[in-house]
C-alpha positions in Angstrom: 2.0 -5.7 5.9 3.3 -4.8 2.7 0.2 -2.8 1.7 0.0 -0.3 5.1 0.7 3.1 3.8 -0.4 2.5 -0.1 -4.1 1.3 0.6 -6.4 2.3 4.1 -7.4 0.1 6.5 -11.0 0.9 5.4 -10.1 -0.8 1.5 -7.8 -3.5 2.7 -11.3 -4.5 4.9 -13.3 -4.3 1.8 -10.8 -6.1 -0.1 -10.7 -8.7 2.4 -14.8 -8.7 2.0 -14.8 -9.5 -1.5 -11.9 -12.3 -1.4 -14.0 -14.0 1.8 -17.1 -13.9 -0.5 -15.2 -15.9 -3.1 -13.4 -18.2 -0.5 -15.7 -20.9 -1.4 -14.4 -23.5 1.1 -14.0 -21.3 3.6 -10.5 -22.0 3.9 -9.1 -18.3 3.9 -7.7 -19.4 0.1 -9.7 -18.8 -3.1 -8.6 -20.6 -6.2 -6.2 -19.2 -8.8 -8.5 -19.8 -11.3 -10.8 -16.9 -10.2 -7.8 -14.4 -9.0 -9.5 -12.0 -12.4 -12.7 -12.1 -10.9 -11.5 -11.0 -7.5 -9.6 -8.0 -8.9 -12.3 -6.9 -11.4 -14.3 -7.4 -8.1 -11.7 -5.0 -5.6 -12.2 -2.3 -8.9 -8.8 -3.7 -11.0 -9.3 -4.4 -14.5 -6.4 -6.3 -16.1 -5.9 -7.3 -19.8 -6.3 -11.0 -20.6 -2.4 -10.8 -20.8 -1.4 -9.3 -17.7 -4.2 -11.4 -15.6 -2.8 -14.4 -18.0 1.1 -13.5 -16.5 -0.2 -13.2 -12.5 -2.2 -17.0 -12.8 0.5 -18.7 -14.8 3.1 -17.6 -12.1 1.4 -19.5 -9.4 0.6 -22.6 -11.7 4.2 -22.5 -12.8 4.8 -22.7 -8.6 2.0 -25.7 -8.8 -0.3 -23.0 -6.6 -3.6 -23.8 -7.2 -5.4 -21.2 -4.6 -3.8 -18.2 -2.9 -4.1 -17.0 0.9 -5.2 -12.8 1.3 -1.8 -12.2 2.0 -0.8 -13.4 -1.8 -3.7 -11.7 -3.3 -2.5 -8.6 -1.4 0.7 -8.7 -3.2 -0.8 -9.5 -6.4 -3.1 -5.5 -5.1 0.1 -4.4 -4.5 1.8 -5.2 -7.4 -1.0 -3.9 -9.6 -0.9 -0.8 -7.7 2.7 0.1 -8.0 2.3 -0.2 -11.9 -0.5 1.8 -12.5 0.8 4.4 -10.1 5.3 4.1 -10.5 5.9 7.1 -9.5 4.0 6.6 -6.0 7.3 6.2 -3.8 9.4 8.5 -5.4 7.3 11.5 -5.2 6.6 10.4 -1.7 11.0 10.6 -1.5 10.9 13.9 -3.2 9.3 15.4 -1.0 10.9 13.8 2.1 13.8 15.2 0.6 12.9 18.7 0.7 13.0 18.5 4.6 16.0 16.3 4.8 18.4 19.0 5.1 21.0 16.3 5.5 20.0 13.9 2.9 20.3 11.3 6.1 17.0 9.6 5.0 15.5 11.3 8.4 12.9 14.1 9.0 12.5 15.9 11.8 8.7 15.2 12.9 8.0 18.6 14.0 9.4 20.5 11.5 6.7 18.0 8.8 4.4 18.5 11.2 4.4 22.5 11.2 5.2 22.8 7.5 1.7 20.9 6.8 -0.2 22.4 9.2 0.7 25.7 7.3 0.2 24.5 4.2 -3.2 22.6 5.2 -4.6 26.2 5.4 -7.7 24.5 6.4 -7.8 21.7 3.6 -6.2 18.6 5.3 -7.7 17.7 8.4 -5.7 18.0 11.9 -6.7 14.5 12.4 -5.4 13.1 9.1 -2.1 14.5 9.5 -2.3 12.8 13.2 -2.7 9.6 10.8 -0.2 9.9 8.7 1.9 10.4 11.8 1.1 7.2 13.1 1.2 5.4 9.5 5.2 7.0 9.1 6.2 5.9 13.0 7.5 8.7 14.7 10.4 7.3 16.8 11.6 8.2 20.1 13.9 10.6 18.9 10.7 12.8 17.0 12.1 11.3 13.7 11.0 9.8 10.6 12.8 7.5 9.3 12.1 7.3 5.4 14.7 6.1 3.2 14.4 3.2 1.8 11.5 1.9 3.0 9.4 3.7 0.5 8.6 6.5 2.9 7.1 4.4 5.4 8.5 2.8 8.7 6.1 -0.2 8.2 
């Protein structure tokens, strides 16, 4: 899924909550029509022009309702313009333990650098999750460059 890494599980389930609660048909669509009500809904607030841009897209496409998977995007989207820089600060400081500027980090050298610099303020266990959300690979590596710091 696009979204893994930018949003939890734990909002993605209450995002699919609130789009089920306006799935009127039960269809696992809701209509285009009501995309604004959705988002104000998930905690977005658009202007009348940017939610006028995102419905006119899919009614230029002759979409009248949208699956979760589309109004993810639309999340998405939204996200990565409030918040531009998300990625590339993410890179940045990928960077500063890519010795090599491969695009790779060494698992247990992120690993020990955060568990020193936690000094008690990130959890063991959500560094063990971040772990998981980057995909270690068989080598102990993260793979990270261009994929927007993320394996997924």
């Amino acid at each position: 899924m696009a979204e893994q890494g930018v949003f939890t599980n734990e909002e993605i389930l209450d995002f699919k909550d609130v789009f089920i609660a306006y799935d009127r048909l039960h269809d696992g669509r809701i209509r285009v029509k009501e995309i604004g009500k959705v988002l104000q809904a998930c905690g977005l607030s658009l202007t009348d022009g940017e939610l006028s841009e995102i419905v006119n897209r899919f009614y230029a496409e002759d979409l009248k309702t949208i699956n979760f998977q589309m109004f993810m995007d639309i999340m998405l989207a939204r996200y990565k313009q409030i918040h531009p820089s998300a990625d590339e600060d993410l890179t940045e400081a990928f960077n500063m333990f890519d010795k090599h500027q491969s695009g790779i980090v060494k698992a247990d050298e992120l690993r020990y650098a955060l568990e020193e610099l936690r000094d008690n303020r990130i959890p063991a266990s959500e560094i063990d999750e971040m772990f998981a959300d980057l995909g270690v690979d068989d080598d102990g590596q993260i793979r990270y460059q261009g994929k927007g710091a993320s394996s997924n």
